[in-house]
C-alpha positions in Angstrom: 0.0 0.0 0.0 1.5 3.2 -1.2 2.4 6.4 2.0 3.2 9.6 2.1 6.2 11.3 4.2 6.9 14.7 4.1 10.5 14.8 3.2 12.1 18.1 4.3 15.4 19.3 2.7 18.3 21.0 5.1 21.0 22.8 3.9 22.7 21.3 7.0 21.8 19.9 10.6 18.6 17.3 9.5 19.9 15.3 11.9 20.3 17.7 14.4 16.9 18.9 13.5 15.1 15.4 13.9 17.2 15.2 17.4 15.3 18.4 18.5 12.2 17.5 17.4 12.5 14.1 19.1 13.2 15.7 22.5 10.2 18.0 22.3 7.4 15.7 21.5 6.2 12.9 22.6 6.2 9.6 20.3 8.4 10.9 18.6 12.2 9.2 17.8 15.1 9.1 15.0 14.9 6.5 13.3 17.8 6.0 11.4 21.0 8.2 10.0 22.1 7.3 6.6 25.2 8.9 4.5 25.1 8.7 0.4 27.7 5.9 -0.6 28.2 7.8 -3.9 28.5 11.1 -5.0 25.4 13.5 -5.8 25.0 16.8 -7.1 24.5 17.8 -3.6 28.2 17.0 -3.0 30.7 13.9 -2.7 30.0 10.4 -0.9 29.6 10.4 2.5 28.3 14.4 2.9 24.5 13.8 2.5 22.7 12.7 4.9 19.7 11.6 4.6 17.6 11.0 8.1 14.1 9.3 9.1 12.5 10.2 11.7 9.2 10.2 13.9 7.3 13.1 15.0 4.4 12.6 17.1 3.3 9.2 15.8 4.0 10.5 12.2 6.8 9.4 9.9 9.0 12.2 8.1 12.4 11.7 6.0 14.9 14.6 5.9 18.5 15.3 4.0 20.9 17.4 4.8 22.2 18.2 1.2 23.2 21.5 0.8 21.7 24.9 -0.2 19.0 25.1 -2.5 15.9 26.5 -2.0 14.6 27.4 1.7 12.1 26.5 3.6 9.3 28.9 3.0 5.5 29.4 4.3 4.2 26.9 1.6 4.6 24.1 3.8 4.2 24.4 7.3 3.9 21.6 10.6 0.8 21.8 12.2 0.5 21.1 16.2 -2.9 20.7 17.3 -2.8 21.1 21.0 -5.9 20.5 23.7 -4.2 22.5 26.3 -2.4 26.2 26.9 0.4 24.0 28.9 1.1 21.9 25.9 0.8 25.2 23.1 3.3 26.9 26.2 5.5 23.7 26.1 6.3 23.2 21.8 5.8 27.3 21.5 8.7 27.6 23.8 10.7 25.1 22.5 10.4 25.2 19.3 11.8 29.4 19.3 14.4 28.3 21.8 18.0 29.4 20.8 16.9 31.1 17.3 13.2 30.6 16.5 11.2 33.1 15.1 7.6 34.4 17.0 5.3 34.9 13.9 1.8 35.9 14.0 -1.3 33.5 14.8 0.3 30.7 16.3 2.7 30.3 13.8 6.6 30.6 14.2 9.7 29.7 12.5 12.0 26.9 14.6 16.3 27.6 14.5 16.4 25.7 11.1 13.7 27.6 9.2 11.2 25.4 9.5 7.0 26.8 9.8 5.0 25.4 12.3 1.9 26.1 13.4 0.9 25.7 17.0 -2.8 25.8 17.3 -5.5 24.8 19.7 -7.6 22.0 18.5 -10.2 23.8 19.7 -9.7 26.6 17.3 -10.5 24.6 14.0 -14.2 23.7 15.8 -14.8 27.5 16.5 -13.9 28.5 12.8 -16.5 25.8 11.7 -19.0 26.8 13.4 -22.2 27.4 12.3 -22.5 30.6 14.6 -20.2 33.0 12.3 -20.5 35.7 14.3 -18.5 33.6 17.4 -16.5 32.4 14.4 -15.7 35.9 13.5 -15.2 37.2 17.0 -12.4 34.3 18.0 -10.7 34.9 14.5 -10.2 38.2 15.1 -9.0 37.8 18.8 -6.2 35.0 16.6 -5.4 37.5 14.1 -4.0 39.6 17.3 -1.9 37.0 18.4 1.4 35.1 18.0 1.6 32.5 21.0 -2.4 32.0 21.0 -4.0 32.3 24.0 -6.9 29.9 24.2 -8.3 31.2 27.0 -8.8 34.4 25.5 -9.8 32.4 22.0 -12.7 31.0 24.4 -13.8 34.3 25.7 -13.8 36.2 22.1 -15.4 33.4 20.6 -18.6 33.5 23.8 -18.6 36.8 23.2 
């Protein structure tokens, strides 16, 4: 049965990346470290590394092969979260020692990597049928970086 793996490229440090990601989350592991027996554009046998690794229960591959384009908004990690403590906890780590705040939950981690960190809870107030609570706690995002679900909860009761 065919997968799908998001396979992230790093102009250095995947395996450093995966190591971090690892540590923050739980179910989450590297799975394997692998160098390129031959030579490749990206550079000569032995430089590429190409890493597999498990975030969260989820399966990702990664390669650290050089520059070539960077990691942009276009693809993004989401973490749903059902508490402030846990949005507090991956918010916190994932800016430590170089991240990048950005607004509505999302920021960018030491290697240039987007992720979002979002309450679960967030998605069920955009679908809601009442738009004007949808409205209200889409707004009250819009003002934030780290959300706040508390305050999500109150904009969104009105």
């Amino acid at each position: 049965m065919a997968s799908v793996h998001p396979h992230l490229w790093y102009s250095e440090k995947a395996d450093e990346a995966a190591k971090l990601y690892a540590s923050i989350f739980p179910d989450s592991h590297v799975d394997s470290v692998t160098t390129m027996p031959t030579d490749s554009p990206s550079g000569p046998a032995g430089s590429v590394k190409v890493v597999e690794f498990t975030v969260l229960g989820s399966p990702f591959m990664a390669m650290t092969a050089g520059p070539m384009d960077p990691f942009n908004h276009a693809i993004s990690l989401m973490v749903e979260c059902d508490t402030q403590e846990e949005i507090d906890k991956y918010w916190n780590a994932l800016l430590a020692d170089g991240g990048q705040p950005e607004p509505c939950g999302w920021l960018k981690d030491k290697y240039g990597v987007s992720w979002q960190i979002t309450p679960r809870a967030l998605n069920e107030m955009m679908k809601s049928k009442d738009r004007a609570a949808a409205k209200r706690a889409a707004d009250a995002m819009l003002k934030m970086k780290k959300i706040d679900l508390a305050e999500l909860k109150r904009a969104y009761a009105g």
